[in-house]
C-alpha positions in Angstrom: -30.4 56.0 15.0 -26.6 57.1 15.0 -25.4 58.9 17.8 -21.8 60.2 18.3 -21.1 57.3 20.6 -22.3 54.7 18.1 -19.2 55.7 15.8 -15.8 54.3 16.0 -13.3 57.3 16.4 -11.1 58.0 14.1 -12.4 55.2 11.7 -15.0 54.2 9.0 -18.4 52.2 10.4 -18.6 48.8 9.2 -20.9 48.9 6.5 -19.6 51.9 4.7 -16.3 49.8 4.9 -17.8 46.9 3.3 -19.5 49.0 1.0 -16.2 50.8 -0.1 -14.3 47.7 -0.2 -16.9 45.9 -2.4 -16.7 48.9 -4.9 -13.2 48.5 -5.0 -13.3 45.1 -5.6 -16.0 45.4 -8.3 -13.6 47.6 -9.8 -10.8 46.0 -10.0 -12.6 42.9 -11.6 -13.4 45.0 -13.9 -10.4 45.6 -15.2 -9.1 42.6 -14.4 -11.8 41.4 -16.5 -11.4 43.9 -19.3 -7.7 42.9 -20.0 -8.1 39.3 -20.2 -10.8 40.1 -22.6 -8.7 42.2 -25.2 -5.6 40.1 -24.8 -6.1 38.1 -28.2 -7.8 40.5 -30.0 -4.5 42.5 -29.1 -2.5 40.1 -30.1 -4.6 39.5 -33.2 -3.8 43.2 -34.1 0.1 42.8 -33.4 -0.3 40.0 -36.5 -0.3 36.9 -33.9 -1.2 33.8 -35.2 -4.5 32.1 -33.7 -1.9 29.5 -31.8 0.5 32.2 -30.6 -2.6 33.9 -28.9 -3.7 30.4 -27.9 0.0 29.7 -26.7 0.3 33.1 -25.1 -2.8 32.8 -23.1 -2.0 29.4 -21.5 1.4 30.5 -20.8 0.2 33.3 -18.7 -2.6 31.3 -16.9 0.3 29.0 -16.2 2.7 30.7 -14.8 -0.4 32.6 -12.2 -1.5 29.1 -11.8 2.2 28.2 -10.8 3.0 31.3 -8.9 -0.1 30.0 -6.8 1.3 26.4 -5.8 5.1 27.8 -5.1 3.2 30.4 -2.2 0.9 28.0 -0.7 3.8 25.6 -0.3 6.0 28.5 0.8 2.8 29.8 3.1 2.8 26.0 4.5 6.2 25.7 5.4 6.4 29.0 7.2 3.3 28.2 9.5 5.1 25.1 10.2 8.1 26.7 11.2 6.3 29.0 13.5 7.1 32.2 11.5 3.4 32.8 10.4 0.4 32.4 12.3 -3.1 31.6 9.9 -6.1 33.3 10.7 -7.1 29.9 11.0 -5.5 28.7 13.9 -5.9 31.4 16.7 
């Protein structure tokens, strides 16, 4: 039962927002996904050895793992400051 009042003007409803959002996100796994998956085959085909593939991969896990840790330090010391509010702490 949807009546004109029901709707939000000028928005989506709810649950075609989740619904929209959770397509987007299914995509972009998949690609996500999809890449990771090809990188030593890739690699392979470039005439990469089995450790520079191996070496290559780590790296890259590193530095996202690294990236990480440096902005939830940096996230930390700017809700300590004052300068950023968490949705945690209303």
């Amino acid at each position: 039962m949807t009546t004109a009042s029901a709707r939000q003007p000028g928005g989506m409803r709810p649950w075609r927002f989740v619904v929209w959002f959770g397509t987007v996100s299914l995509r972009a796994d998949f690609v996500y996904e999809g890449a990771r998956s090809i990188t030593g085959p890739l690699l392979a085909s470039l005439g990469a050895s089995a450790l520079v593939v191996g070496v290559v991969t780590r790296a890259g896990e590193a530095a996202a793992l690294g990236l990480r840790l440096v902005r939830a330090r940096w996230r930390t010391a700017l809700a300590a400051s004052g300068g950023w509010r968490s949705p945690d702490t209303r």
